[in-house]
C-alpha positions as a LaTeX table, in Angstrom:
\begin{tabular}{lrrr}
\hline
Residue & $x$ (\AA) & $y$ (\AA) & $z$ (\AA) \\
\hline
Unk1 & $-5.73$ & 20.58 & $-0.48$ \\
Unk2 & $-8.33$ & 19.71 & 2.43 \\
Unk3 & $-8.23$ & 16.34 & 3.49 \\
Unk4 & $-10.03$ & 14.49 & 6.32 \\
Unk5 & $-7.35$ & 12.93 & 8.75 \\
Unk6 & $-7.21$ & 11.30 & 12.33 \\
Unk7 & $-5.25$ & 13.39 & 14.87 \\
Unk8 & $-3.95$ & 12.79 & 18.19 \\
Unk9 & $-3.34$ & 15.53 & 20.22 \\
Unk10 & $-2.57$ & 14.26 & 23.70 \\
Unk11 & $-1.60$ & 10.83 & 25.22 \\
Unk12 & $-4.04$ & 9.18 & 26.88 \\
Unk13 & $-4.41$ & 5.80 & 28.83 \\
Unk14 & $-8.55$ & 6.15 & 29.41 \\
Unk15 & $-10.55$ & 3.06 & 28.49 \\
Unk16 & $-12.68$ & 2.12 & 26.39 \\
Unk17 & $-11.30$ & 4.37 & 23.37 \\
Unk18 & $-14.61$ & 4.36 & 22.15 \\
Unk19 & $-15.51$ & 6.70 & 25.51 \\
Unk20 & $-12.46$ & 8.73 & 25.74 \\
Unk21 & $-11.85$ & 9.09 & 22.22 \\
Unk22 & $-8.19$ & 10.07 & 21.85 \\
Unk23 & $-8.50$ & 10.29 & 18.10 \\
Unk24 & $-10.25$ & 13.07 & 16.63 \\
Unk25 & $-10.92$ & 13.56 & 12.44 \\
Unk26 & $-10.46$ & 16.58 & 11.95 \\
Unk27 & $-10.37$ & 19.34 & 8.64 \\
Unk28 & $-6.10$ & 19.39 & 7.83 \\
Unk29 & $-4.59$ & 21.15 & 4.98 \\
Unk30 & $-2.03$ & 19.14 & 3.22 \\
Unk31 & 0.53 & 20.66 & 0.77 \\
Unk32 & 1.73 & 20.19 & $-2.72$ \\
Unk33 & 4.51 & 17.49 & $-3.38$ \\
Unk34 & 8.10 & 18.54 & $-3.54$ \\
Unk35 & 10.70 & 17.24 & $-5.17$ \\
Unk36 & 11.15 & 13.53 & $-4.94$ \\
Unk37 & 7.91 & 13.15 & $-3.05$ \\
Unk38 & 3.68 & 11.24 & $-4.25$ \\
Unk39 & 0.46 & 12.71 & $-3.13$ \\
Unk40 & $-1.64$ & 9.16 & $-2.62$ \\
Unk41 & $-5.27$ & 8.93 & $-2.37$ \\
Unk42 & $-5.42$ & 6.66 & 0.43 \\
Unk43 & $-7.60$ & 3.43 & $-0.20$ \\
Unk44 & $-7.10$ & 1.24 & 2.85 \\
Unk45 & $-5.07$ & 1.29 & 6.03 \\
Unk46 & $-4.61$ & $-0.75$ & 8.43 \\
Unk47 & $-4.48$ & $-0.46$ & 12.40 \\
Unk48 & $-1.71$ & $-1.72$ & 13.82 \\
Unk49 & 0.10 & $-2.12$ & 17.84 \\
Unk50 & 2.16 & 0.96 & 16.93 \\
Unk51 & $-0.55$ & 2.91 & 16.19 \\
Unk52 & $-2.01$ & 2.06 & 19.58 \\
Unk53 & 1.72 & 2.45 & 21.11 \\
Unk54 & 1.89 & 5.87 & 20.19 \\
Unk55 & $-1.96$ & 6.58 & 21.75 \\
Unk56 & $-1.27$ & 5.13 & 25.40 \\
Unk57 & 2.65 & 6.90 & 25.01 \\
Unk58 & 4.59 & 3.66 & 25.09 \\
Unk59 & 6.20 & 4.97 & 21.67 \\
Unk60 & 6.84 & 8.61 & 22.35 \\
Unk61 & 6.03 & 11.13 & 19.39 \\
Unk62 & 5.67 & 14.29 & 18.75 \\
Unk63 & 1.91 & 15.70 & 18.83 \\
Unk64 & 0.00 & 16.91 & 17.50 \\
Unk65 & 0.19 & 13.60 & 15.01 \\
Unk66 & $-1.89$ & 12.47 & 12.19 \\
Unk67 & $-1.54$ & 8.69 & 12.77 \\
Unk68 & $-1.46$ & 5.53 & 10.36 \\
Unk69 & 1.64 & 3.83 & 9.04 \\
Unk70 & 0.08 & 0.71 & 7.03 \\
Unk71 & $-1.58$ & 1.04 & 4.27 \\
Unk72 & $-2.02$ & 0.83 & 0.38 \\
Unk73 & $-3.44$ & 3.59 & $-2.09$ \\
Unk74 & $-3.41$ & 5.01 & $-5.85$ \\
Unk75 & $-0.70$ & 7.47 & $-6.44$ \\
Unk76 & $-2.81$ & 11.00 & $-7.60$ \\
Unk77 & 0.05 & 13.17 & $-8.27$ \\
Unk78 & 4.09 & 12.87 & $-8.02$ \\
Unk79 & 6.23 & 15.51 & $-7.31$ \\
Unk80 & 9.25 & 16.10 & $-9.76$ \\
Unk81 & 12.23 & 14.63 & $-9.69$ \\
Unk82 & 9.76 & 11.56 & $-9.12$ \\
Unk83 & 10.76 & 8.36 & $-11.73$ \\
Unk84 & 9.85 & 5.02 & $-9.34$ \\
Unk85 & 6.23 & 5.49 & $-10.08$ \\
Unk86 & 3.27 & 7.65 & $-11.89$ \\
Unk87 & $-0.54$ & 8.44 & $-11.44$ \\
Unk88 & $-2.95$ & 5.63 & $-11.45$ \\
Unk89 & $-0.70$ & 3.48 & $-10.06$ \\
Unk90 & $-0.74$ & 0.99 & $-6.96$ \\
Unk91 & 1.09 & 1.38 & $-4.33$ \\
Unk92 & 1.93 & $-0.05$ & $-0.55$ \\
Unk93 & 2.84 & 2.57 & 1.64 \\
Unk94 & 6.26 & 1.84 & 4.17 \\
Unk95 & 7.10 & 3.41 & 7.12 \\
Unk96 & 10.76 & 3.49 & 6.59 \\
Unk97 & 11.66 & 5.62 & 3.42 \\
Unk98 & 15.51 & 4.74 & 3.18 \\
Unk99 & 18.00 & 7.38 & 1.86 \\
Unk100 & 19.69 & 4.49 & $-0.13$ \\
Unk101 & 22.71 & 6.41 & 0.53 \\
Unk102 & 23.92 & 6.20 & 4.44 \\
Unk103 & 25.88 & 3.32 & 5.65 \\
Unk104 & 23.01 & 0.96 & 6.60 \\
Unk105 & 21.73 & 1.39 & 2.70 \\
Unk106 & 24.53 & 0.52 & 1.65 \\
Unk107 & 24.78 & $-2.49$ & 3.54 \\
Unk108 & 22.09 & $-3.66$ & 1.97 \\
Unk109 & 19.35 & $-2.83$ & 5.38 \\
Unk110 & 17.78 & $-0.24$ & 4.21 \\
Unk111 & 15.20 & $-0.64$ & 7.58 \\
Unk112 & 17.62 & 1.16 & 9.69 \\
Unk113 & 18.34 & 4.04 & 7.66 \\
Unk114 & 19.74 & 6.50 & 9.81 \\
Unk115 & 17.94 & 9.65 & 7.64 \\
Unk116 & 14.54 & 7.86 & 7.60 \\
Unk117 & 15.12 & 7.44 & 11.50 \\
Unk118 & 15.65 & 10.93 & 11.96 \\
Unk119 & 12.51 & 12.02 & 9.59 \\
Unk120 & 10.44 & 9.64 & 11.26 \\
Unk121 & 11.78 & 10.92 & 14.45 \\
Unk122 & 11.17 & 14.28 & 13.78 \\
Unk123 & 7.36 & 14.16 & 12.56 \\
Unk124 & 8.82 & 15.29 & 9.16 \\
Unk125 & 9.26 & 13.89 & 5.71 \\
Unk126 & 12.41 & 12.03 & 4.36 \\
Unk127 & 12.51 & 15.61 & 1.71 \\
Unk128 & 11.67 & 18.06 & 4.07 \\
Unk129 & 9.55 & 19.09 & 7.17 \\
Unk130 & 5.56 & 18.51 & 7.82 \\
Unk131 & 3.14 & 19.47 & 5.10 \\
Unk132 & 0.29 & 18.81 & 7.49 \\
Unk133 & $-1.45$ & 22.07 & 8.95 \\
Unk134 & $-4.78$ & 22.40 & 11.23 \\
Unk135 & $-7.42$ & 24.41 & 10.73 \\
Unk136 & $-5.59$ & 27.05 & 13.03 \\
Unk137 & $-2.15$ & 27.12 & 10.53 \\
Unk138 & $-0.65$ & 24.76 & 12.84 \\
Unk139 & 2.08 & 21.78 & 12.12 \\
Unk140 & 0.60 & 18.37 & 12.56 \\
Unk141 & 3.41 & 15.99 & 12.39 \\
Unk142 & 3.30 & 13.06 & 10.47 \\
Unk143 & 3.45 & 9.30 & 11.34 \\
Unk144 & 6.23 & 7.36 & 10.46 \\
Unk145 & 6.42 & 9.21 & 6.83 \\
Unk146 & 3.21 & 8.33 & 6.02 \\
Unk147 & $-0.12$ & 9.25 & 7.92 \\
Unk148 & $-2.44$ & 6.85 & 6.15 \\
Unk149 & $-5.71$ & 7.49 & 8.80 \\
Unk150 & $-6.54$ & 9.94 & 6.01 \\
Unk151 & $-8.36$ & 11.05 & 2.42 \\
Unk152 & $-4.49$ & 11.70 & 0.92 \\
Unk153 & $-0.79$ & 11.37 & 1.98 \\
Unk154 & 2.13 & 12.81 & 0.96 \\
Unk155 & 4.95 & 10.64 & 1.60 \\
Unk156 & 8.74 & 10.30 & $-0.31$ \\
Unk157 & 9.18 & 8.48 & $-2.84$ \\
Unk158 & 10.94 & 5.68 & $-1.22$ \\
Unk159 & 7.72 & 5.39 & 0.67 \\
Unk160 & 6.18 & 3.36 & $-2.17$ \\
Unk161 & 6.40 & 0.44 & $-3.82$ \\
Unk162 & 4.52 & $-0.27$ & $-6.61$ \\
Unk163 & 2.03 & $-3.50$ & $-6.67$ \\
Unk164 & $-0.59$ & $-5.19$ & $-8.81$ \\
Unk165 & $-3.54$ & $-3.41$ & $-9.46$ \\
Unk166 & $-5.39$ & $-6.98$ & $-8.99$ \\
Unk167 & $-4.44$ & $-7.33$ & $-5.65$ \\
Unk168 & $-7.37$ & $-6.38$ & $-3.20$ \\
Unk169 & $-6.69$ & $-2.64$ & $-1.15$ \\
Unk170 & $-7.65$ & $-4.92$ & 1.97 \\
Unk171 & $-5.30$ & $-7.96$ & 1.28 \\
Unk172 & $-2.92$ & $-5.36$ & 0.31 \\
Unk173 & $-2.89$ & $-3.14$ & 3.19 \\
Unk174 & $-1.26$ & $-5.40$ & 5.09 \\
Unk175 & 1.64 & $-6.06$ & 3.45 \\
Unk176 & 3.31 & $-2.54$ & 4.11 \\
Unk177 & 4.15 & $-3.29$ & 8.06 \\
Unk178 & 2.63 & $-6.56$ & 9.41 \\
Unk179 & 3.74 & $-8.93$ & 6.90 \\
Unk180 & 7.47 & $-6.96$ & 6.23 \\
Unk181 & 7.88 & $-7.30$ & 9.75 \\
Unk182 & 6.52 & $-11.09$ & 11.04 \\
Unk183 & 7.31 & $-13.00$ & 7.87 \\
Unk184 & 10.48 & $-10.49$ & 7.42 \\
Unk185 & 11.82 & $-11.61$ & 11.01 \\
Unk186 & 12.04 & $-15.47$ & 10.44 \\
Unk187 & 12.71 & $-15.03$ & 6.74 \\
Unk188 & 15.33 & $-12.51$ & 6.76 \\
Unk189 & 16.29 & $-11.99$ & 10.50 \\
Unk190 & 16.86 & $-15.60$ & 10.93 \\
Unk191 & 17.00 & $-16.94$ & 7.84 \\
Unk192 & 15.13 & $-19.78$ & 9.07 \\
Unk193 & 15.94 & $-23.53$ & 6.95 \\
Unk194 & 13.59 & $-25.52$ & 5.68 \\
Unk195 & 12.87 & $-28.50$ & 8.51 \\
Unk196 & 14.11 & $-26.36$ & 11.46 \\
Unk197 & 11.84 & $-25.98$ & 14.22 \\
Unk198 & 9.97 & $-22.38$ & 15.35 \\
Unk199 & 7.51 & $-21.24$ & 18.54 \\
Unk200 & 6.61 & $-17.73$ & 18.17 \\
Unk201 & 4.85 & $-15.62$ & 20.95 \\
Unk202 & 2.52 & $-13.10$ & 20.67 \\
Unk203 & $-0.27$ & $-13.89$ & 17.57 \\
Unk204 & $-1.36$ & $-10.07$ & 16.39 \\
Unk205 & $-0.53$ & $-9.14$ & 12.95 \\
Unk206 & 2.99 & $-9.11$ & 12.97 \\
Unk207 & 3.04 & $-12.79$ & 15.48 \\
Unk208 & 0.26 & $-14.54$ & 12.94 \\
Unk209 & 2.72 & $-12.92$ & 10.18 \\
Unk210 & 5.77 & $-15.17$ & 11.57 \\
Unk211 & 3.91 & $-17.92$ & 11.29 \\
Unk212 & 3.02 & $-17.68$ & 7.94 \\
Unk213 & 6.77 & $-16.53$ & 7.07 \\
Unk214 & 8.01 & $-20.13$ & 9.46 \\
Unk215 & 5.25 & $-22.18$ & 6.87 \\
Unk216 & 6.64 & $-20.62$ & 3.87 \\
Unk217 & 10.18 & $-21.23$ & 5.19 \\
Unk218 & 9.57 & $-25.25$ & 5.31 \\
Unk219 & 9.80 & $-24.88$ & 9.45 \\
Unk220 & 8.78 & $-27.90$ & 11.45 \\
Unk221 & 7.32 & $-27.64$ & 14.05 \\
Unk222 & 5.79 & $-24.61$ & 13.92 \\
Unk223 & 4.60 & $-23.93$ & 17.59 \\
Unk224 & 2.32 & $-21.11$ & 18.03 \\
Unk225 & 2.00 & $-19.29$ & 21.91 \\
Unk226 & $-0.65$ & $-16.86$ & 22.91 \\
Unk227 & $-3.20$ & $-17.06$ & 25.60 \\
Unk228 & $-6.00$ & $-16.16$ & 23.23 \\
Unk229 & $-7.73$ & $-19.40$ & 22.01 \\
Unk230 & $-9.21$ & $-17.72$ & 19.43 \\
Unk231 & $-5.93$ & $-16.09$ & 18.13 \\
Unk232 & $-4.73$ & $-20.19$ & 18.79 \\
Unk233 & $-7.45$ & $-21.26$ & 16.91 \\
Unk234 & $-6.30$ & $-18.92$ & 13.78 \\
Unk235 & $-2.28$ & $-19.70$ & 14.33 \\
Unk236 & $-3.29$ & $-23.81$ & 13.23 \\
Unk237 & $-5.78$ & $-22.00$ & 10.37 \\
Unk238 & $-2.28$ & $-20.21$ & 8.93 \\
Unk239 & $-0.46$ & $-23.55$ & 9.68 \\
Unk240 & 1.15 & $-23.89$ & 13.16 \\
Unk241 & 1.67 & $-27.52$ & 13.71 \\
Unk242 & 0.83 & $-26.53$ & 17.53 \\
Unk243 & $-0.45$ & $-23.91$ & 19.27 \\
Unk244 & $-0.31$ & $-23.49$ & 23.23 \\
Unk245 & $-1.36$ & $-21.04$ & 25.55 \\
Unk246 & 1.63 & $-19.74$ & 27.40 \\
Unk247 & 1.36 & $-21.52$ & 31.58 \\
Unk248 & 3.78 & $-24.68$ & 30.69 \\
Unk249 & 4.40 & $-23.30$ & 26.76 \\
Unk250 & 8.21 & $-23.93$ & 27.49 \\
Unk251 & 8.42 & $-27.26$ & 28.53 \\
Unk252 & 5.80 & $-28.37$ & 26.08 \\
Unk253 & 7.96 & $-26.80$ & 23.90 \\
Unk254 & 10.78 & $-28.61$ & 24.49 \\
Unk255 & 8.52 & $-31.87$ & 23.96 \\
Unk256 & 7.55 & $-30.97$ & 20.99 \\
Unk257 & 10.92 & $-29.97$ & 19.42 \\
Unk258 & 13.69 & $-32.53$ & 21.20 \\
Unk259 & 14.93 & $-30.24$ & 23.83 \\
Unk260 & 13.72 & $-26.76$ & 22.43 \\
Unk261 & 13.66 & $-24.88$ & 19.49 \\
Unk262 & 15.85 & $-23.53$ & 16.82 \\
Unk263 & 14.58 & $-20.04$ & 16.71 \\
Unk264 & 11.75 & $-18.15$ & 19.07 \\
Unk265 & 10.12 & $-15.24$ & 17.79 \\
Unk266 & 9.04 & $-12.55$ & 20.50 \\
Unk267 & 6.43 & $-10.75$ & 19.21 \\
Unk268 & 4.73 & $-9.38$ & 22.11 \\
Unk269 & 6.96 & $-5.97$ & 23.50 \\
Unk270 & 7.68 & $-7.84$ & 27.16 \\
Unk271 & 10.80 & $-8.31$ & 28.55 \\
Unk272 & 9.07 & $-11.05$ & 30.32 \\
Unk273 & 8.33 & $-12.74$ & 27.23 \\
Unk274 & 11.44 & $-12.28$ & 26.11 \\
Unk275 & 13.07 & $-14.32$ & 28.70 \\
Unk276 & 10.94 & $-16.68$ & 28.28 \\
Unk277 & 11.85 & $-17.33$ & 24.13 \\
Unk278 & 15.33 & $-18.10$ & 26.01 \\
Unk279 & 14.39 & $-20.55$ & 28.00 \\
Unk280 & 12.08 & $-22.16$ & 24.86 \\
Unk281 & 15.12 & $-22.38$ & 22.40 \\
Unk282 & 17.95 & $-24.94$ & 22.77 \\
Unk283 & 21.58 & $-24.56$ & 22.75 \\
Unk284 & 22.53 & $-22.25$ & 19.76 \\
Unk285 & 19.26 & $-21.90$ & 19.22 \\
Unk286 & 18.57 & $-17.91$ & 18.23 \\
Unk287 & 15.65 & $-15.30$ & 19.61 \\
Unk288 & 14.17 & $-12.64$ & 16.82 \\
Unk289 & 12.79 & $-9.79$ & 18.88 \\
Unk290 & 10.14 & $-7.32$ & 17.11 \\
Unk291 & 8.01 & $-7.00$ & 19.61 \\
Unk292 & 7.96 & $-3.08$ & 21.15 \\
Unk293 & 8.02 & $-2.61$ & 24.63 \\
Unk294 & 7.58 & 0.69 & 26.40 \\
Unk295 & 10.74 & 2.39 & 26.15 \\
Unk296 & 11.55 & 1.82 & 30.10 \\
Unk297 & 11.22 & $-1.70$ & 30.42 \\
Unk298 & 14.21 & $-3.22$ & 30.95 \\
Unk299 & 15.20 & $-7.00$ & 30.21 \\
Unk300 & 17.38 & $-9.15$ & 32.34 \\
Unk301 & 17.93 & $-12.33$ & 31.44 \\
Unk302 & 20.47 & $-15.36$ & 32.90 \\
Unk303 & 24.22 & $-14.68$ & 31.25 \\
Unk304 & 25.34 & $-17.78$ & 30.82 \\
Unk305 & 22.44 & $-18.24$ & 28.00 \\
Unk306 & 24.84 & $-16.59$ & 25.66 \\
Unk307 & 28.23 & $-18.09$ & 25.63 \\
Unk308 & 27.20 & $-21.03$ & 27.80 \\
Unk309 & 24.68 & $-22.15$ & 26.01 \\
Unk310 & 25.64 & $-20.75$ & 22.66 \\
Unk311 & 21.67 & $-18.58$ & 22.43 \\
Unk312 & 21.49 & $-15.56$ & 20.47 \\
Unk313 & 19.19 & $-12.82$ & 21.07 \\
Unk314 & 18.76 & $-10.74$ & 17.85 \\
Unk315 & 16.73 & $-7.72$ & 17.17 \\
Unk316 & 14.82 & $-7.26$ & 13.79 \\
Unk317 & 13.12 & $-3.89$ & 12.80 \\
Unk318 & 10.78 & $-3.85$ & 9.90 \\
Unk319 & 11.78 & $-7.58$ & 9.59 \\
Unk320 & 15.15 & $-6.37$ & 7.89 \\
Unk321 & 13.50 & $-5.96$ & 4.74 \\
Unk322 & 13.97 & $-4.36$ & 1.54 \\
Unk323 & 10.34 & $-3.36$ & 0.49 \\
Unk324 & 10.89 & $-2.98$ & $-2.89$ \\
Unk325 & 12.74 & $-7.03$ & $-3.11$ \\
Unk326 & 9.94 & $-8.62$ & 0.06 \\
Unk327 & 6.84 & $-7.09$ & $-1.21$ \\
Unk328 & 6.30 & $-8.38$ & $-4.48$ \\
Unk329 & 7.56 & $-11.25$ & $-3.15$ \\
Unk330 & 5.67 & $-12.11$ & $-0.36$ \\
Unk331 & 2.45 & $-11.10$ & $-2.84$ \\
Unk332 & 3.32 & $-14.24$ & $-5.12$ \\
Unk333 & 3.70 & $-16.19$ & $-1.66$ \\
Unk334 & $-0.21$ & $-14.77$ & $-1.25$ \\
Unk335 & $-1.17$ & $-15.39$ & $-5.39$ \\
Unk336 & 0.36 & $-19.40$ & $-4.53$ \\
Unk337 & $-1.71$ & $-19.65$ & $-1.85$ \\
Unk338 & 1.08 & $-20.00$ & 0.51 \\
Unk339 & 0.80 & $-16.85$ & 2.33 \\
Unk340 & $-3.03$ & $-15.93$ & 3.41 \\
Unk341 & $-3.10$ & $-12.77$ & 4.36 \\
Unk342 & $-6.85$ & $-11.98$ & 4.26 \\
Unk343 & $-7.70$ & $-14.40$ & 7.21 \\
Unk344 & $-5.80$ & $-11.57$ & 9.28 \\
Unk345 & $-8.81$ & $-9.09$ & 8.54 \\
Unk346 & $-10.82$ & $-8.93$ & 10.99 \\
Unk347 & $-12.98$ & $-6.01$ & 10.04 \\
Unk348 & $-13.74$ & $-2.99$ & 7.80 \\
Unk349 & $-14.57$ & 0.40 & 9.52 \\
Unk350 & $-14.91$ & 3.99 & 8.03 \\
Unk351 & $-12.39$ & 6.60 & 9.43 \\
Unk352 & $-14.80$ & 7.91 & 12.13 \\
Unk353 & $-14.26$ & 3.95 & 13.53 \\
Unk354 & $-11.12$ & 4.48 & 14.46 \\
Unk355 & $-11.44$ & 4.72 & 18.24 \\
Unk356 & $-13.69$ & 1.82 & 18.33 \\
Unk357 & $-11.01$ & 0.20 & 16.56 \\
Unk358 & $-8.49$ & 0.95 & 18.86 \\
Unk359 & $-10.59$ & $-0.49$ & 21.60 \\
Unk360 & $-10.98$ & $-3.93$ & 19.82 \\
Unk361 & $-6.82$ & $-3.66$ & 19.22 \\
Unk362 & $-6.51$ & $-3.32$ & 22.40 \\
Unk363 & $-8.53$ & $-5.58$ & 24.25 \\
Unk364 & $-7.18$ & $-8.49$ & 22.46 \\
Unk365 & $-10.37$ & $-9.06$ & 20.16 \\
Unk366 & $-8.74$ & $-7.76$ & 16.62 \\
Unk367 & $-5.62$ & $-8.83$ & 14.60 \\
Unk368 & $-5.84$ & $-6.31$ & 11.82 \\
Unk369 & $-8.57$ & $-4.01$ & 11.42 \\
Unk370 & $-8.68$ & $-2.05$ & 7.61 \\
Unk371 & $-10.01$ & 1.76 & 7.78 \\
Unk372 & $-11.39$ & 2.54 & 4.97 \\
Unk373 & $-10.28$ & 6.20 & 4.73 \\
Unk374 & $-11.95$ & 7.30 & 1.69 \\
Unk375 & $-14.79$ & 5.42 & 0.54 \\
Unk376 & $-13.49$ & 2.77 & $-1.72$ \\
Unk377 & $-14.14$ & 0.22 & 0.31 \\
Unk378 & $-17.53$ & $-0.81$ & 1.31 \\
Unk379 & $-18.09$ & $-1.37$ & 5.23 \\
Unk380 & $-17.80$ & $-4.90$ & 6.12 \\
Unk381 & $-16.44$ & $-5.67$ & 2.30 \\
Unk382 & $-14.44$ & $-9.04$ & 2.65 \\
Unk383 & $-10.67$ & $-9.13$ & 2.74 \\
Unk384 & $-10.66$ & $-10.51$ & $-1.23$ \\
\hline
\end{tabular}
C-alpha cells in the first residue's frame, strides 16, 4: 500500500529545522503483514528527544529512516499467526518488541531484549527485514520497530498493546515511550517508597514523566531541576514539592532533603549532569540514568562515591518496563487522576509540521508535541 511517511535521509545539525528541513514526507510503499506482525493506521504520534537524537546524529542509525517511535493507532489488519489483538482495536505502539524468549525475557526485562536490540539496530522488524520502499524500490529502514511519522505501520506483534478505546489518541500517545520510560525509571528502576525523597533533572517528556511516577510513588520531597521556568512552572503543576533551576540546585537540595536525596533521576543525556545527581543524593542514596547522551561523551565521576559513600549509579532503558503489565496501569493512574498526562501536550501539528516541530523540541519551547499523521485529529484539538 502507499502511505505518506517522514524520511530522513542525511544527518544534519543546520538550524532552525524549519529552514533546513531534514525531514522530508515523502510517497513510501509499505508491504503486507507477515506472520506474527499488525498493519496500524496511525492516529497520533508523538515527537520525542530520540527522534531529534537520531536527526542531529547523536543516536546513530541507519538512513534512509522513516522516523517516529511513540505513538497510538487502530490496528487495520493482522498478519497470521497474530492472537494478542484484532482489527478495530486500540493500540499503543512500543519501541522495544521483546522476543519473550532470550535471557533478558526471561528474566522478566523484556526492555533489553537482545533480538529487539538487534531489529531495532538493524532498521528491520522483530519478524523479518524492512517493508518500507521509496518511490525508487529502495529500503527505508524503520525506526525503532515502529515508524509512527506516518498514514500506517507495520510493526510485530509485541509492538502493541492493546488499550481503551475511551482513552484520547493524544493522551494516549504518550504513554508508549515518555511515560514507560520517566514514571518506569523511579517506579521500576528504583522502586522508589512511599515518603522517600526525589530531585530529578532534565523536565522534557520523559523528566516531567518522573515526576509524575515520584507523586504516584508517595515521594517527598519531590524536587524538580531544569533551567526552564516555564518547564519549572509545569514540574509544581504535575506535583513537585520544589522546583529549582540548576546554579546552587545541589546544595538547595541538600536543604531541602536533610543532607541529599534518596534517589536522583538524570534525565537530560550529560555526563555533566550526571555528576551532578551524585553530588545531590546522600550516602546510599541511588542515581537512575535515562537520559541519552551522544554516544562519545564520556562520564567521570569521583570513585569514592561508590563504596565510600555507598551511591549507586543505575541505568534504566525504557524505564524497565513490561508494556503489556505498566501500560494499562499507568492509564488507571491517568483515569484516578493521579497521573496527568495531557498537561504534557503542548501542541497538535499535521505531518508536514514535523520540522517545525523539531525546532520547538529543540530549542527548549516543547515537552511533547502530537503529529497528527492521518487526519483524525483536528489541528490544535486539546489533549482530552
Amino acid at each position: 500500500m502507499k502511505i505518506a511517511a517522514a524520511v530522513l535521509r542525511e544527518v544534519t545539525g543546520r538550524r532552525p529545522y524549519g529552514d533546513s528541513r531534514p525531514v522530508e514526507i515523502e510517497e513510501l510503499t509499505l508491504g503486507a503483514p507477515r506472520e506474527g506482525e499488525v498493519l496500524v493506521r496511525v492516529a497520533a504520534a508523538s515527537l520525542c528527544h530520540s527522534d531529534l537524537s537520531v536527526v542531529n546524529g547523536d543516536r546513530v542509525r541507519p538512513l534512509p529512516m522513516a522516523l517516529g517511535h511513540e505513538a497510538v493507532g487502530v490496528v487495520a489488519e493482522t498478519g497470521p499467526g497474530v492472537r494478542r489483538v484484532a482489527p478495530g482495536d486500540h493500540v499503543a505502539l512500543v519501541f522495544v518488541p521483546s522476543c519473550g524468549q532470550c535471557r533478558r525475557c526471561g528474566e522478566g526485562r523484556p526492555a533489553l531484549c537482545g533480538a529487539a536490540a538487534a531489529a531495532n539496530g538493524s532498521g528491520g522488524l522483530l519478524h523479518g527485514p524492512p517493508l518500507l520502499r521509496d518511490a525508487a524500490g529502495r529500503t527505508v529502514h524503520h525506526q525503532l520497530g515502529v515508524s509512527a511519522f506516518a498514514e500506517y505501520a507495520v510493526v510485530a506483534q509485541e509492538s502493541v498493546v492493546p488499550i481503551p478505546s475511551d482513552v484520547p489518541f493524544a493522551v494516549a500517545s504518550m504513554f508508549g515511550c515518555a511515560v514507560l520510560t520517566g514514571a518506569g525509571a523511579v517506579i521500576n528502576t528504583a522502586a522508589l517508597r512511599p515518603g522517600q525523597s526525589a530531585v530529578v533533572y532534565g523536565l522534557g517528556g520523559v523528566g516531567l514523566s518522573a515526576v509524575l511516577g515520584a507523586r504516584a510513588a508517595g515521594a517527598y520531597p519531590v524536587i524538580a531541576v531544569d533551567p526552564v521556568p516555564a518547564k519549572r512552572d509545569l514540574a509544581r503543576r504535575l506535583g513537585a514539592h520544589h522546583a529549582l533551576a540548576p546554579d546552587g540546585a545541589v546544595e538547595a537540595i541538600r536543604q531541602l532533603t536533610d543532607g541529599g536525596a534518596e534517589l536522583a533521576v538524570e534525565a537530560v543525556g550529560s555526563p555533566a549532569v550526571t555528576g551532578e545527581c551524585l553530588r545531590a543524593v546522600d550516602r546510599g542514596g541511588r542515581v537512575v540514568s535515562v537520559g541519552l547522551p551522544a554516544p562519545g561523551r564520556t562520564l567521570e565521576v569521583p570513585a569514592l562515591a561508590f563504596a565510600g559513600e555507598g551511591k549507586s549509579l543505575i541505568g534504566s532503558y525504557m524505564g524497565d518496563a513490561v508494556p503489556r503489565r505498566d501500560i494499562p496501569r499507568y492509564l488507571d493512574l491517568w483515569r484516578a487522576g493521579a497521573m496527568p498526562v495531557e498537561e504534557l501536550h503542548t501542541g497538535t501539528l499535521p505531518l508536514t509540521g514535523l520540522n517545525e516541530a523539531l525546532e520547538e523540541l529543540a530549542s527548549g519551547a516543547a515537552i511533547r508535541q502530537v503529529i497528527d499523521t492521518s487526519g483524525l485529529l483536528a489541528p490544535g484539538a486539546p489533549a482530552a
